[in-house]
C-alpha positions, 0 to 999 in steps of 0.5 A: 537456503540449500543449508537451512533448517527445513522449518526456516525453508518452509518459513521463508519460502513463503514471502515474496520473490520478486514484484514479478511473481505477483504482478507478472511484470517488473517495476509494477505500478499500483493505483490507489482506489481512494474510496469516498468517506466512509460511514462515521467519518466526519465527511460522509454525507450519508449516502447509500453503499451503491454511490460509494461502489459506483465511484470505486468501481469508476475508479478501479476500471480507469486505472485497470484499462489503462494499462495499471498493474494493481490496485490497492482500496484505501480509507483515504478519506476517513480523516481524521485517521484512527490509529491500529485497531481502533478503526471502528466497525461501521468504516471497517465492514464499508471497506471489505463490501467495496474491496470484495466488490473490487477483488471480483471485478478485475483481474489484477492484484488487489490491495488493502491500506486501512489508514492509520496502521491498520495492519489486524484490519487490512488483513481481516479486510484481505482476507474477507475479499479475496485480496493479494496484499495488504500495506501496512504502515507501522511493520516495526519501529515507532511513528508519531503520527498527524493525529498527534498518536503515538504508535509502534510497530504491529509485526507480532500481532500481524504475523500470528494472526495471518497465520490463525487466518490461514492468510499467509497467501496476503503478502506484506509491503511495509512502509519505512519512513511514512508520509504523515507521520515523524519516525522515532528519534534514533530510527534511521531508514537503514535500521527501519529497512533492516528491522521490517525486513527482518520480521518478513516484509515481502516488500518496503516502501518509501513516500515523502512527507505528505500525500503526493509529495515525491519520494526522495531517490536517495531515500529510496536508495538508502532503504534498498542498500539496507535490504538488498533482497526486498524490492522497495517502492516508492510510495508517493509522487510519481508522476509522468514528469518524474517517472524516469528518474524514480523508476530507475532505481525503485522496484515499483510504485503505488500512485495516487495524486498525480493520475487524477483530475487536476492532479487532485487528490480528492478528485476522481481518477483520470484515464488520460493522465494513466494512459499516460504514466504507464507509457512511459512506465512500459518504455522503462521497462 
């Protein structure tokens, strides 16, 4: 940095440290605060903005006083997915209201997912509130996704448009190799890692196949050996039972399945099951 070009230190100044400098801890977990179907989604039932606050905000206060570091508010359950900027309205406008309510309420880092590749969506949805980051699914590379969607890399539209926003406060942890989706032939996690690393990922992330499935440590390993500068998290299948062996060589890690009822992805979240994860979690540390 000391023989940089004063616009590249002002440039890179800017992207994250360290998971610490956010978060205030090393090796972060976040907790996902699955909101229910939101309006125009094949599974809403029709019920009022109260309900689907009530459950997100039932969520959030387990995850938060039992020890969780952040929280990340996601369209889990508008599947099918839409895919980029095509997530209509109706479900759009439903997210910012839950996660703005979400951002007020506790004092932890808040994230936004908007599911699949929403990455213009997530940070409007950020920036509309007040929130810390934003996972983006598709930073570079090509995926085809379970919709049967083909799909590229939004780092050109993502970057500018955080700029335009006066959002470059929004940290950016990019996927590489993502669950539910097959990478392009010939983009290896190495290549991937080095690619979103390029176009300013703050922090990478590395899942499983699907939602819930653990997140392979050698992946894990092959990403951070591709970007030794970018903390890598793992982004499925943490769990208490495996927290020691995942957490050795990752920076953090975003957890959803493993802390609900049952271990249930659509069930709510279980303060047992998070008391739990993070006291293993703080002994690592």
């Amino acid at each position: 940095m000391d023989y940089m070009e004063d616009w590249a230190k002002n440039f890179y100044s800017k992207r994250l440290g360290s998971m610490k400098e956010l978060f205030k801890v090393e090796k972060p977990i976040i907790g996902m605060v699955h909101l229910l179907p939101l309006p125009g989604s094949p599974a809403y039932e029709g019920w009022d903005m109260d309900l689907i606050e009530q459950k997100a905000m039932s969520d959030a206060k387990a995850l938060v006083e039992n020890g969780i570091d952040g929280l990340i508010v996601e369209n889990m359950w508008d599947l099918p997915y839409f895919v980029g900027n095509a997530v209509p309205p109706e479900e759009m406008t439903a997210h910012a209201v839950m996660a703005r309510m979400v951002v007020k309420e506790f004092n932890v880092p808040v994230g936004i997912t908007v599911i699949h590749n929403g990455g213009r969506v997530a940070l409007a949805i950020a920036k509309a509130a007040g929130a810390s980051f934003i996972r983006d699914c598709l930073l570079t590379g090509s995926y085809l996704w379970d919709t049967g969607t083909l799909d590229h890399g939004n780092a050109t539209e993502v970057l500018r448009r955080r700029k335009w926003l006066y959002a470059e406060g929004i940290k950016i942890f990019a996927d590489v190799y993502k669950k539910h989706a097959v990478t392009f032939p010939g983009i290896d996690p190495e290549t991937h890692a080095i690619w979103s690393n390029f176009y300013m990922a703050d922090a990478l992330i590395a899942t499983g196949r699907m939602t819930g499935q653990e997140t392979p440590v050698e992946l894990i390993k092959r990403i951070k050996s591709a970007a030794p500068d970018r903390p890598v998290l793992i982004g499925s299948g943490l769990s208490s039972h495996n927290a020691e062996k995942l957490m050795s060589v990752a920076d953090g890690a975003i957890v959803g399945t493993s802390i609900k009822y049952g271990g249930i992805t659509q069930n709510p979240v279980d303060p047992k099951r998070v008391y739990e994860l993070m006291s293993i979690v703080k002994r690592l540390r």
